[in-house]
C-alpha positions as CSV (number, residue, x, y, z in Angstrom):
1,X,0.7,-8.6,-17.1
2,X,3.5,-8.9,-19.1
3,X,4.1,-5.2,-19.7
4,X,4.8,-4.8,-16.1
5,X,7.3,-7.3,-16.5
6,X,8.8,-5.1,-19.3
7,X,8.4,-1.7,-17.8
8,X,7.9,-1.8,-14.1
9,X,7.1,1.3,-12.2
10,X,7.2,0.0,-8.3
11,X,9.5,-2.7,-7.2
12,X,9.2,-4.4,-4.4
13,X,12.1,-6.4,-2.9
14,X,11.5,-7.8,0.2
15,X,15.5,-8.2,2.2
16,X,16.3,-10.1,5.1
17,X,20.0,-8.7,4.7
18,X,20.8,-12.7,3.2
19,X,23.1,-13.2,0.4
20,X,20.2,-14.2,-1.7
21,X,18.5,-10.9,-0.6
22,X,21.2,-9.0,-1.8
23,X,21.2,-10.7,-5.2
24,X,17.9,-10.1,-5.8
25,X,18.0,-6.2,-5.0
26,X,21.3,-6.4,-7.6
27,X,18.5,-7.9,-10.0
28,X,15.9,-5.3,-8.9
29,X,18.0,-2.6,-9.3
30,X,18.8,-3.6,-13.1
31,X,15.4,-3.3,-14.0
32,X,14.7,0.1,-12.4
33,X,17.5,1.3,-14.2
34,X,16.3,-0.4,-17.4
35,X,12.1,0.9,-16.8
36,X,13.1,3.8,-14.7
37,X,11.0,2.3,-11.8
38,X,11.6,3.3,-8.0
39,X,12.6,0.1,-6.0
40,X,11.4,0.0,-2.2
41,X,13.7,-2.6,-0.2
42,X,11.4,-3.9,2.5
43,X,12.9,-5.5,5.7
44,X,10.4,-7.2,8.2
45,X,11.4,-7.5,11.9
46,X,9.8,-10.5,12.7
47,X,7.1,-10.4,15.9
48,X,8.4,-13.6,16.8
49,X,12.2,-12.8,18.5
50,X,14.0,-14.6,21.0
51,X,16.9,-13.6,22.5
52,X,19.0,-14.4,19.1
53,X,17.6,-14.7,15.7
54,X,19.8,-14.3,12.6
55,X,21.2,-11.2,13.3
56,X,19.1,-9.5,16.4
57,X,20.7,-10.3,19.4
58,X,19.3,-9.1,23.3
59,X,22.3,-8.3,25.2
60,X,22.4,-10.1,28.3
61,X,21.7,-7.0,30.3
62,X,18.7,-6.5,29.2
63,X,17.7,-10.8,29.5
64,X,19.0,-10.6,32.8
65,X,16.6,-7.5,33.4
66,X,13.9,-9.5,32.3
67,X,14.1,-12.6,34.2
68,X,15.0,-9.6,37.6
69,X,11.6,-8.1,37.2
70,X,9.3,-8.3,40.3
71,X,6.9,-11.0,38.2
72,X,9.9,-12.9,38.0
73,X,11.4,-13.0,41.3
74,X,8.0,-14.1,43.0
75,X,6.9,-16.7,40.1
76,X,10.8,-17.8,38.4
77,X,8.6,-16.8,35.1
78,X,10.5,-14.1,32.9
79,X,8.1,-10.8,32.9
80,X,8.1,-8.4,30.2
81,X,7.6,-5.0,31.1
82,X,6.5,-2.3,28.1
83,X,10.2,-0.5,28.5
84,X,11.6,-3.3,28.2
85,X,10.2,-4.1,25.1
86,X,10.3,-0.3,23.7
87,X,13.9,-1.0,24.6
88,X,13.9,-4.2,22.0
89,X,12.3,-2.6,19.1
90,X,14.3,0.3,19.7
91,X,17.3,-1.9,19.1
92,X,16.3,-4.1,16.5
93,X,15.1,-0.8,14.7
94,X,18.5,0.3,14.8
95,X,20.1,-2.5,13.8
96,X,17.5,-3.1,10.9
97,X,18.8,0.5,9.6
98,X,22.2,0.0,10.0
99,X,22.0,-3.4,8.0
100,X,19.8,-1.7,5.1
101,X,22.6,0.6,4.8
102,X,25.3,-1.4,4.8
103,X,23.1,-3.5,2.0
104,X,22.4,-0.4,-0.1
105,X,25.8,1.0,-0.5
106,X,27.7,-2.6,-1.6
107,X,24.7,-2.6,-4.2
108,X,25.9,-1.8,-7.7
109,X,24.0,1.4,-9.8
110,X,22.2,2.1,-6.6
111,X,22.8,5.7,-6.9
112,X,21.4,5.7,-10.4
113,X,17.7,4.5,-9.6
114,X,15.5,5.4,-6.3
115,X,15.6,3.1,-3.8
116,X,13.3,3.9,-1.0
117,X,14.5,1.5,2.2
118,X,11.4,0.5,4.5
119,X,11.2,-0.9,7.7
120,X,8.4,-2.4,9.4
121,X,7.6,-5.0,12.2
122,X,5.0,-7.8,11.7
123,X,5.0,-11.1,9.9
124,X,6.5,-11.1,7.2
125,X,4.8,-12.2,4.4
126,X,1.7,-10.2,5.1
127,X,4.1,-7.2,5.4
128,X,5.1,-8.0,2.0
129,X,1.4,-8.3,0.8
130,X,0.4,-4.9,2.6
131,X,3.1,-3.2,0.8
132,X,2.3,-4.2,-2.8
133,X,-0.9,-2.6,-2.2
134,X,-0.2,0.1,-0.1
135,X,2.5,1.3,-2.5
136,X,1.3,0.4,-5.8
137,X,4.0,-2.2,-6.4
138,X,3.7,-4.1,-10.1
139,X,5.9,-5.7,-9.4
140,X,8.3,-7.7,-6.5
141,X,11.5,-9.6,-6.8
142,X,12.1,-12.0,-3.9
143,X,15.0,-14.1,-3.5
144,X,13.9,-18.3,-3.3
145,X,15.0,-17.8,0.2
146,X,16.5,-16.6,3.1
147,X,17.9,-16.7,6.4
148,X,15.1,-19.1,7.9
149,X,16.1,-22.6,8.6
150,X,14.2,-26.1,8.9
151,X,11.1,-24.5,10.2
152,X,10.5,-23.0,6.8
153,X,10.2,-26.4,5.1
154,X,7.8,-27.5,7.6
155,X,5.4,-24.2,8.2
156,X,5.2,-23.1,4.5
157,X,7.9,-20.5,3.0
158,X,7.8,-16.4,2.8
159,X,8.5,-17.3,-0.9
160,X,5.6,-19.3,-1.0
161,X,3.0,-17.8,0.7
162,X,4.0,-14.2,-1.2
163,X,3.9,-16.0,-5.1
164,X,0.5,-17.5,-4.5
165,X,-1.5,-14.9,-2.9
166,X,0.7,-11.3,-4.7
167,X,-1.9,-9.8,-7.4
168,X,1.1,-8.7,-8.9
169,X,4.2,-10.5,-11.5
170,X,6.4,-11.9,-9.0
171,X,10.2,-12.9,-9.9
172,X,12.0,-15.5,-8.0
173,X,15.4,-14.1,-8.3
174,X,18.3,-16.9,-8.0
């Protein structure tokens, strides 16, 4: 255990594009370049969306499209078509990128290790937990916490959940 502490191989850093985020990929990014490890930045889109969350925001065109479906105008319910919701993962895939970019160049000695940027849609702490096996990760450094607001206290943290089930060393970056 503690020799992948000392000389990691795979880092794992999970980013919600927070300043604590950042911080910790400036902390991940320090080790790679001290064990020669790769570092994989992982973003989670949330399944849960509403029409704003942190940074993803619907446009009103396509709100209004939703609530002007067929469904809709019979039942006052908003309907969901499968376009439509192409249409939102299509957007909040492109904003995801464009934010891991953006996080990637303002981190220091980025272009001295290899950071592999991944993207993936689910919840987030079992995203986290798939990746560490799926890409042999010894390894994850996870800020103490995010973007998430009151209904993290309540429901249980990321943090939390990723520190007591990870079979791997896991540093709470600050």
């Amino acid at each position: 255990m503690v020799k992948s502490i000392l000389k990691p191989k795979n880092i794992l850093v999970p980013v919600d594009f927070s300043e604590h985020s950042e911080q910790a990929l400036k902390e991940a990014v320090k080790l790679a370049k001290e064990s020669g490890a790769k570092v994989y930045a992982l973003h989670v889109i949330a399944n849960n969306m509403v029409q704003c969350i942190d940074d993803y925001c619907l446009s009103d065109n396509l709100v209004k499209q939703m609530g002007a479906s067929r469904a809709a105008q019979s039942t006052d319910d908003y309907a969901v078509t499968p376009t439509m919701m192409k249409q939102v993962d299509d957007l909040l895939m492109k904003k995801s990128q464009d934010m891991m970019a953006a996080l990637l160049s303002k981190i220091p000695g980025s272009r001295q290790v290899k950071i592999i940027p991944e993207i993936k849609k689910g919840v987030p702490y079992l995203e986290i937990l798939n990746a560490e096996k799926k890409m042999a990760i010894d390894l994850i450094v996870i800020p103490p916490h995010g973007k998430s607001g009151i209904k993290e206290y309540f429901l249980g943290s990321t943090v939390d959940k990723v520190v007591n089930h990870a079979r791997c060393t896991v540093i709470v970056a600050k």
